[in-house]
C-alpha positions in Angstrom: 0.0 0.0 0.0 3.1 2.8 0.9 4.5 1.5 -2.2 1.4 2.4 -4.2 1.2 5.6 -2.5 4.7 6.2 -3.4 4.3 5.3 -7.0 1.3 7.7 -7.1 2.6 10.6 -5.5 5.8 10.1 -7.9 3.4 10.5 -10.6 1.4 13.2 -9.6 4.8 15.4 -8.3 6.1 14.5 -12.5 2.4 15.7 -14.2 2.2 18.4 -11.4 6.0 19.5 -12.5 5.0 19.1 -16.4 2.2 21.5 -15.9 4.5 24.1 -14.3 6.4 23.3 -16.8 4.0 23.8 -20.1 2.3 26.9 -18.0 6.2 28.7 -17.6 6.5 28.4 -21.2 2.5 29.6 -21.8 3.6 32.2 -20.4 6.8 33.0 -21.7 5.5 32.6 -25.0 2.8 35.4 -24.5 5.7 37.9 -23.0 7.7 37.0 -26.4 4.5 38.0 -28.2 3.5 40.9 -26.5 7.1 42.4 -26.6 6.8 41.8 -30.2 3.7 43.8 -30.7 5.5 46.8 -28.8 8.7 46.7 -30.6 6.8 47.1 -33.9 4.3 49.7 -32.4 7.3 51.6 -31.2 9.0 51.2 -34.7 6.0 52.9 -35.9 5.2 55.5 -33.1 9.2 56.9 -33.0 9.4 58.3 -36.3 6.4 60.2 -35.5 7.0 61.3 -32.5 10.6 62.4 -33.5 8.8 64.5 -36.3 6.8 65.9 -33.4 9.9 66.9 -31.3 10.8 68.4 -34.6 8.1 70.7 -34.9 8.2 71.9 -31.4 11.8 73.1 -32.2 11.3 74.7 -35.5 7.9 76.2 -33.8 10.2 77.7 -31.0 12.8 78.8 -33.8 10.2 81.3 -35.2 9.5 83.4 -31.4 13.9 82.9 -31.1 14.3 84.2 -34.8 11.9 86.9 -34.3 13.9 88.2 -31.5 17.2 87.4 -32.6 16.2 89.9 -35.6 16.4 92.9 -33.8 20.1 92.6 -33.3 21.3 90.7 -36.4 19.9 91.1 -40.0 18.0 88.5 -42.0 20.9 87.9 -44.4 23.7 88.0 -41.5 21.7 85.7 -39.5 21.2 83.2 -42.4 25.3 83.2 -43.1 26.6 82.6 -39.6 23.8 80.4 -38.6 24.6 77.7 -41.6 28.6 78.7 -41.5 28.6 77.5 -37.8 26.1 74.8 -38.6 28.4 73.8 -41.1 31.5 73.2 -38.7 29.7 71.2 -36.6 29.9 68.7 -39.0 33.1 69.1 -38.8 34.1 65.4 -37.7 32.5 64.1 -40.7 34.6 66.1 -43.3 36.5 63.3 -44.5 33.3 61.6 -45.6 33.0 64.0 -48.2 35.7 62.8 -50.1 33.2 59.9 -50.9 31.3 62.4 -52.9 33.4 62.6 -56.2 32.5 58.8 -56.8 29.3 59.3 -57.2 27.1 60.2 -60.4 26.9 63.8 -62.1 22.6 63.2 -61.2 23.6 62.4 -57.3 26.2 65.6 -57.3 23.1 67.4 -58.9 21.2 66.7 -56.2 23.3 67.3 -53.4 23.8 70.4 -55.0 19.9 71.5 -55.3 19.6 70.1 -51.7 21.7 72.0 -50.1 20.9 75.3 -51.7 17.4 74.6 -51.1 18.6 73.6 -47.3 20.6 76.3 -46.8 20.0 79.5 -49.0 16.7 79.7 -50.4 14.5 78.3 -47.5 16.5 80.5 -44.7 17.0 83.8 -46.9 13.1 83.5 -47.7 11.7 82.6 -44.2 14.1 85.1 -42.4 12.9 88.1 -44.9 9.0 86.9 -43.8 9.6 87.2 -40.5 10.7 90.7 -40.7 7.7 91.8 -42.1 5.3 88.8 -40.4 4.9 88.0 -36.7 6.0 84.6 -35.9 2.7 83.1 -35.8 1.8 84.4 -39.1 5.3 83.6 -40.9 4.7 80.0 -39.7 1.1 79.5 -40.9 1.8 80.6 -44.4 5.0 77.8 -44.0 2.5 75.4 -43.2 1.3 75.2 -46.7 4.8 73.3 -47.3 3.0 69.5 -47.1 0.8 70.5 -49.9 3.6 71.8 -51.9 5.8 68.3 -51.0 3.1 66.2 -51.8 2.3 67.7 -54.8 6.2 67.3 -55.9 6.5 63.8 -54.9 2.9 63.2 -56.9 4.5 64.9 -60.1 7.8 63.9 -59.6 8.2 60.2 -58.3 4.5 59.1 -58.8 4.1 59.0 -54.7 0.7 58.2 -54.0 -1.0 59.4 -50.9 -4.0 57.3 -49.4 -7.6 59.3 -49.4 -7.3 59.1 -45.6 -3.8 61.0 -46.0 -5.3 63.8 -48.2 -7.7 64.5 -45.5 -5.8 64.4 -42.7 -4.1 67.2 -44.8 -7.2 68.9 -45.8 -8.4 69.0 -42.0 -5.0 70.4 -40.5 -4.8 72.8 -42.9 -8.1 73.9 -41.8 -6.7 74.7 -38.5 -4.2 76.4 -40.1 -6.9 78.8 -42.2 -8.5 79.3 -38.7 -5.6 80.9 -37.4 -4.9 82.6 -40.6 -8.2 84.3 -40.3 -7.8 85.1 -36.6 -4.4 86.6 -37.6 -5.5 88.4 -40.5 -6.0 92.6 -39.2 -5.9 94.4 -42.7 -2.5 95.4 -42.1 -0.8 91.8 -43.7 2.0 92.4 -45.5 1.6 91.5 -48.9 5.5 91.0 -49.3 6.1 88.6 -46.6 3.3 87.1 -48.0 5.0 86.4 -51.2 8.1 85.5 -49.3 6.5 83.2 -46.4 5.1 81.3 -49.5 8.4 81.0 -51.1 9.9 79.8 -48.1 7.6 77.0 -48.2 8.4 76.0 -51.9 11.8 76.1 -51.0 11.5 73.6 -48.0 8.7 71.3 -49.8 11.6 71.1 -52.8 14.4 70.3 -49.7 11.4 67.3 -48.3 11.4 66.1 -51.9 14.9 65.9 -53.0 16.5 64.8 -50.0 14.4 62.2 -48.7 16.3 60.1 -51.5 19.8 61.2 -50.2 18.3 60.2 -47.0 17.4 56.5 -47.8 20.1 55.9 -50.0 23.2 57.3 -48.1 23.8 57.7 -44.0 22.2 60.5 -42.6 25.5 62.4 -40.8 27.0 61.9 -44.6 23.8 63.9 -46.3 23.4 66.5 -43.5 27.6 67.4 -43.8 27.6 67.0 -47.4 24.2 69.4 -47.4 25.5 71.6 -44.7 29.2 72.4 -46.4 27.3 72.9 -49.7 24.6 75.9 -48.4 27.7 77.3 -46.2 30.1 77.5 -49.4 27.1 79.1 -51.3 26.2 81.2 -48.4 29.0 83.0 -49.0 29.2 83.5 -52.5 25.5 84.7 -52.7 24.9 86.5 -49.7 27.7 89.4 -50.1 26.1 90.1 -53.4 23.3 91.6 -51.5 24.7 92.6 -48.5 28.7 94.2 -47.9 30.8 92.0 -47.4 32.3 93.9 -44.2 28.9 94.4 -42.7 28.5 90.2 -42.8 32.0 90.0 -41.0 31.2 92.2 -38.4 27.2 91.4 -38.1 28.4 89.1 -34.6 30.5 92.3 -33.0 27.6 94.0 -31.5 25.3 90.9 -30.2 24.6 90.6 -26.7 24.7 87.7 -24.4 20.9 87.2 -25.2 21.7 87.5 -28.4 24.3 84.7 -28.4 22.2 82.5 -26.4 20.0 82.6 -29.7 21.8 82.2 -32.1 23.5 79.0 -30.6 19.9 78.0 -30.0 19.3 77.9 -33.6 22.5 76.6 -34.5 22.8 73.9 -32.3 18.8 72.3 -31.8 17.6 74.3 -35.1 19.8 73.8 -37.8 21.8 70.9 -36.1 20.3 68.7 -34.4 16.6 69.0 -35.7 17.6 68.6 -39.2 19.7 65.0 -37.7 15.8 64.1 -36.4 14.4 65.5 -39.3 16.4 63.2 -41.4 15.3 60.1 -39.1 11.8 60.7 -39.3 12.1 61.5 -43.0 13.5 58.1 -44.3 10.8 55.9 -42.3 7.7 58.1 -43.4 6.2 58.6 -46.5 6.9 62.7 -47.8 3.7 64.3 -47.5 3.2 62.6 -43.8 6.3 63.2 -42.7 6.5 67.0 -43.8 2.7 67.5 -42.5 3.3 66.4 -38.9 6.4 68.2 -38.8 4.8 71.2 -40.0 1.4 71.9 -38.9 1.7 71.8 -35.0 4.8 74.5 -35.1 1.8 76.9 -35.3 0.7 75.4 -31.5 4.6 75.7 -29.9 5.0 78.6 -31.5 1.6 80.3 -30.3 2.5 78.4 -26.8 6.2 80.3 -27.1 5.0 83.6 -27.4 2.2 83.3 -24.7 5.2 81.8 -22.3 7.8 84.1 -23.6 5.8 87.7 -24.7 2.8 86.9 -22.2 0.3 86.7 -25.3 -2.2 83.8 -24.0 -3.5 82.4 -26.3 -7.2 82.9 -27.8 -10.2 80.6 -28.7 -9.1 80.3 -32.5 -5.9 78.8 -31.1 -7.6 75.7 -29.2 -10.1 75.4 -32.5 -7.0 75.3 -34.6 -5.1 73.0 -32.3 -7.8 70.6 -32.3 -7.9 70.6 -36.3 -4.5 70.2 -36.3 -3.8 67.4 -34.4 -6.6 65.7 -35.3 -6.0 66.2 -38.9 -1.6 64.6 -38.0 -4.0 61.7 -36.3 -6.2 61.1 -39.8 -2.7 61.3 -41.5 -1.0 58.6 -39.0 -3.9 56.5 -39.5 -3.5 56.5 -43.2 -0.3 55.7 -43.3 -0.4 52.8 -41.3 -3.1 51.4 -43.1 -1.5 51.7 -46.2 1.5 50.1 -44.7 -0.6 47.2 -43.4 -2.3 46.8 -47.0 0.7 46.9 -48.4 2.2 44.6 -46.2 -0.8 41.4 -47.3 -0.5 42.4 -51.0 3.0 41.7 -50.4 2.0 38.4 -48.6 
């Protein structure tokens, strides 16, 4: 009878021990799955959210620029911001050697790039927001996405899901409701002109460098970019402005003033443009330029309420609302499409 007992007990400790056993791995096996699931939601959700931090920067850059204005003029600012954005690249130099391998189409490119990076988007935006208030210098920007999509639709045959083009057509919304709070009768037709250039400019810099981007690493594109706009900085720039004046724009800044400009060269033109980059190669043009885009009208009205003590007003929340639902409606289309994609593929 103990013997039988024994045997039993034996038996039951083994099944008892298998089902631990088979349970553990259960269990394991759902963690496994479940971390799976986050990793890809996070592959997903960084880009965006990097694009995000993105905007918040370049919002802040139009309240910084704005004030860093009234000591250093638009054409000065533009040449020392990308000459010193330039040498921080300065590790990377060597890498450009690389560059006279490559085609006459890619040198073409990195050429139009950087101009568009560095000369004709700056020299445009800066003008604009001497004769615009942040605020409104950034809402006429904000017309960009349309401008990128359009290129990538004309040029590469990028196609945009219906859910995209209304997430556009809803943030842009928030941007007309702000555009219409803004508007006093005293807009500046001129920085009108120029705000809207601006954005051609940048939309042309989306198009042509999200290419570079995929194709080549992204500190070799942003030094290759960044020496390029510099050298051309200096050839164009003295044609408008003395030569001497641009040498000793930095003589009479104050500490404030440096503060500023570092601020712009360092998180503006630096690092922003490395996260810009990121965000760029892993989402499609017209999503990618649209989330970056749009809510710089929020940290930028957020800026000046925290900075100049100018709360913001009702047409701000309305617009804020439009806007980010209208980057959610985007998002959404783009992962749909991804996840279509991905079972035609299958």
């Amino acid at each position: 009878m103990a013997t039988t007992c024994a045997i039993t007990h034996s038996y039951v400790s083994r099944g008892c021990r298998k089902c631990v056993r088979v349970d553990f791995e259960a269990q394991f096996l759902a963690l496994h799955l479940n971390f799976g699931v986050f990793l890809r939601m996070a592959k997903r959700l960084i880009p965006v959210l990097t694009l995000l931090l993105v905007s918040a920067l370049w919002g802040a850059h139009a309240v910084v620029g704005k004030a860093v204005e009234a000591q250093l003029d638009p054409n000065a600012l533009t040449l020392w911001r990308f000459t010193f954005g330039a040498l921080c690249y300065a590790p990377w130099f060597g890498h450009l050697k690389s560059l006279w391998s490559l085609s006459a189409r890619r040198k073409w490119q990195i050429l139009f790039t950087g101009l568009c990076f560095s000369v004709f988007y700056p020299l445009l935006y800066y003008q604009s927001l001497s004769l615009l208030t942040p605020v409104e210098s950034l809402l006429l920007v904000d017309t960009a996405p349309f401008m990128a999509a359009l290129f990538s639709r004309v040029l590469f045959k990028e196609r945009l899901s219906v859910a995209t083009w209304a997430g556009i057509a809803i943030a842009f919304s928030g941007v007309a409701v702000l555009v219409a709070a803004q508007w006093n009768g005293h807009f500046s037709l001129t920085g009108l002109g120029l705000a809207l250039a601006a954005a051609a400019a940048f939309a042309a810099y989306t198009v042509a460098s999200r290419s570079l981007f995929r194709q080549f690493p992204l500190v070799d594109v942003l030094t290759a970019t960044s020496v390029v706009g510099a050298v051309s900085l200096w050839v164009i720039v003295p044609l408008f402005t003395p030569f001497h004046s641009l040498v000793n724009a930095l003589s009479p800044l104050s500490r404030t003033g440096w503060v500023e400009l570092a601020y712009i060269v360092l998180i503006v033109s630096t690092l922003a443009y490395a996260l810009y980059g990121f965000g760029l190669k892993r989402v499609p043009t017209g999503i990618a330029s649209a989330l970056t885009f749009y809510p710089q009208v929020i940290f930028g009205a957020l800026l000046q309420w925290l900075w100049l003590g100018i709360p913001p007003g009702v047409p701000v929340y309305i617009s804020a609302l439009l806007i980010l639902c209208g980057s959610a409606v985007m998002q959404w289309g783009g992962l749909r499409r991804g996840t279509v994609s991905m079972r035609e593929s299958a």
